[in-house]
C-alpha positions as CSV (number, residue, x, y, z in Angstrom):
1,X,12.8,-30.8,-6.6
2,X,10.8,-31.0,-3.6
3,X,8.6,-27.7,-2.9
4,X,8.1,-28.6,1.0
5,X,12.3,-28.2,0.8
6,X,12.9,-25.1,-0.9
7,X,10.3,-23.6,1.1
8,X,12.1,-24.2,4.2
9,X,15.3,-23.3,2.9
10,X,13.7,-19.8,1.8
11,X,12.4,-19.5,5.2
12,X,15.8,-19.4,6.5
13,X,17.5,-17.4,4.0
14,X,15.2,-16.0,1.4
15,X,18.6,-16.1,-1.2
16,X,18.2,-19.8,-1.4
17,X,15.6,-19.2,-3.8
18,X,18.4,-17.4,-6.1
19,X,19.7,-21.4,-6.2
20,X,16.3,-23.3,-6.7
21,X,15.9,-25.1,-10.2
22,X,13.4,-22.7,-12.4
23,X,10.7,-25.0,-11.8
24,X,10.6,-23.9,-7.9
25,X,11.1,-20.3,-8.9
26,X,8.3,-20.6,-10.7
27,X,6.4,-22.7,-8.3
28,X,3.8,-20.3,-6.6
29,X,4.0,-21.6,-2.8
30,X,7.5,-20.9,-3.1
31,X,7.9,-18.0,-4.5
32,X,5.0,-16.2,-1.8
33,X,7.3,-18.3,1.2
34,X,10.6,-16.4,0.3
35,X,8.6,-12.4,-0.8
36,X,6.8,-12.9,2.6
37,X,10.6,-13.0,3.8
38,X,11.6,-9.8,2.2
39,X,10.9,-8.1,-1.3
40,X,13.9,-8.4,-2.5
41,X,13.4,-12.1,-3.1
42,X,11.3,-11.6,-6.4
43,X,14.0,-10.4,-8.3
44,X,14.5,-14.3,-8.3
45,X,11.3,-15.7,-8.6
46,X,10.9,-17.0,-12.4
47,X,9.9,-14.1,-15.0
48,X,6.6,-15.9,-15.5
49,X,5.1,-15.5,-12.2
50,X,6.7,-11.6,-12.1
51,X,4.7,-10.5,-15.1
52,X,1.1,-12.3,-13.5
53,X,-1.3,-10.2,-12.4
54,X,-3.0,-12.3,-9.9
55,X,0.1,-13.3,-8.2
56,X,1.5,-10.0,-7.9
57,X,-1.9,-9.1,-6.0
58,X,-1.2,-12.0,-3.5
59,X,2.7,-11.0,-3.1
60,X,1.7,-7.4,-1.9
61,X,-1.2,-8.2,-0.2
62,X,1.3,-10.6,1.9
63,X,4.2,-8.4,1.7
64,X,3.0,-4.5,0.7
65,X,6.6,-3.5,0.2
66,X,6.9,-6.0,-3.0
67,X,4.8,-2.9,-4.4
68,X,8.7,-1.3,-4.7
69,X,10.3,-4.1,-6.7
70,X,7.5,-4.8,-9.2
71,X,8.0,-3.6,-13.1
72,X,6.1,-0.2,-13.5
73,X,3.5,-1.2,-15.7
74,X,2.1,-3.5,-12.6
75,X,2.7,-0.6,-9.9
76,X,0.2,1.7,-11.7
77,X,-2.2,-1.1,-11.1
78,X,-4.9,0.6,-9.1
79,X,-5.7,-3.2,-7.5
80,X,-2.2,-3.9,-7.0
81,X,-1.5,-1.0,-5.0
82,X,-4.6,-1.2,-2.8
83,X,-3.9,-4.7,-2.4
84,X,-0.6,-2.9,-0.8
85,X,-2.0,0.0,0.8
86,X,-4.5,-2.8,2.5
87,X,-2.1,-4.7,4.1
């Protein structure tokens, strides 16, 4: 798999990310190019990068309204949100 060609096909319609190997749903670039599309997008990003801390923080501050689609024990996370609230 070729990142440079995932990312464009995310760019045009984020669900392409739903058909990416797990190796470019886990791939960071990636994932950030489809959430900057829409939120929804990270209920198919790979489980590992959903449960990190620091990329979560980049995903809202690029996209605040991934704040609604993360699991609860990251949207109590006083950083996470204002990383949100900042954007």
């Amino acid at each position: 798999d070729k990142p440079d060609l995932v990312i464009k096909a995310v760019k045009q319609d984020w669900s392409a990310l739903q058909c990416a190997s797990k190796g470019m749903r886990r791939n960071t670039a990636v994932a950030l190019e489809a959430l900057k599309v829409t939120s929804r997008a990270l209920c198919y990003v790979h489980r590992e990068l959903r449960e990190n801390r620091s990329f979560l923080l980049v995903a809202v501050s690029r996209n605040a309204w991934v704040l609604d689609e993360i699991a609860s024990e990251f949207a109590d996370d006083r950083a996470i949100v204002l990383a949100a609230v900042k954007r």
